[in-house]
N, C-alpha and C positions, 0 to 999 in steps of 0.2 A: 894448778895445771889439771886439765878433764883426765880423766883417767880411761885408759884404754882397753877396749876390748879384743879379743885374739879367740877366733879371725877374725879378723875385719873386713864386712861385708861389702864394704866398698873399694876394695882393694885386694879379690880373692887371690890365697893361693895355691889352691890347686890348679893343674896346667887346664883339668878339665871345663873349671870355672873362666876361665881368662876366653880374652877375644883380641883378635889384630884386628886392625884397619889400613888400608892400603887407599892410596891414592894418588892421583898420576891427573896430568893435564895433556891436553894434547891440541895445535892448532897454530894458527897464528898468532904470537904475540904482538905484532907490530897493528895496533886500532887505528887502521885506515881502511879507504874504500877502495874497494878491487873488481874487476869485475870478472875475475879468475874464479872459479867456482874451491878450488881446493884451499882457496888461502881466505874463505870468509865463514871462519866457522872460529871457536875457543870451546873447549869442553874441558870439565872438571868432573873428574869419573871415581867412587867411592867404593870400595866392596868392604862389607864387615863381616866376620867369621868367627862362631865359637873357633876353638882351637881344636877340637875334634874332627869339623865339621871342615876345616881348613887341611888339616892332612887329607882328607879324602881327594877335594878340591885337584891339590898338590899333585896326589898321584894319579889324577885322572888327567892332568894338563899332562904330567910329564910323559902317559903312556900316549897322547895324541900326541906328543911331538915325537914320542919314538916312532911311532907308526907314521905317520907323515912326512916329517921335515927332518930327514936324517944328518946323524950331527954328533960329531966327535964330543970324547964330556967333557974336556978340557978349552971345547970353546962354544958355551950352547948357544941353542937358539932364544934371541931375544923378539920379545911379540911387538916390533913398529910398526904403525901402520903402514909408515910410507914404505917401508921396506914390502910390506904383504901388497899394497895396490900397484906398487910398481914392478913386482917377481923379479924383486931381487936377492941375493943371499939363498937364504936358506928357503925361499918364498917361491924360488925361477923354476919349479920341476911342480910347483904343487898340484896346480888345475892337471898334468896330466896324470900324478901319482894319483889322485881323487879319483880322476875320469879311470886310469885303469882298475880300481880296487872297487870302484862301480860295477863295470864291467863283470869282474871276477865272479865277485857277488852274487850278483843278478842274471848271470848265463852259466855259472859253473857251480851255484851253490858251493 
């Protein structure tokens, strides 16, 4: 039997060495022709992240959904698209929360 070495570089572990991968599909699965424009798309979408690099990520998403898309924490917000192109859920207030926090910004410093 090889005899092994510790650590093993191919399997670090430290948290700070480690990486996630996330991936998610999003579209029509049914491969046919359409001539609907929202139902003729499949996308496969990958993000990787040291694990450092991924809390920051983490807290930078979550502080846009506090600021944005307000939302109890016992039922967050999840990121669908169809939910975001149709303003629904947590999605239906957003273009004017944006447009006033525009606003705010840029006439009230």
């Amino acid at each position: 039997m090889a005899e092994r070495n510790y650590p093993n570089p191919v399997r670090p572990s430290k948290f700070e060495d480690r990486y996630r991968l996330y991936l998610d599909e999003s579209g029509d699965h049914v491969f046919r022709e359409t001539e609907e424009l929202a139902h003729r798309y499949l996308c496969l979408l990958g993000c990787w992240f040291r694990n450092p690099d991924y809390l920051k990520f983490h807290e930078a998403l979550e502080g846009f959904k506090t600021a944005y898309l307000p939302h109890h924490p016992d039922d967050p917000v999840i990121l669908h698209r169809d939910d975001m192109i149709n303003a629904r859920k947590a999605f239906k207030n957003l273009p004017m929360v944006l447009f006033e926090r525009s606003l705010t910004m840029n006439c009230c410093g």
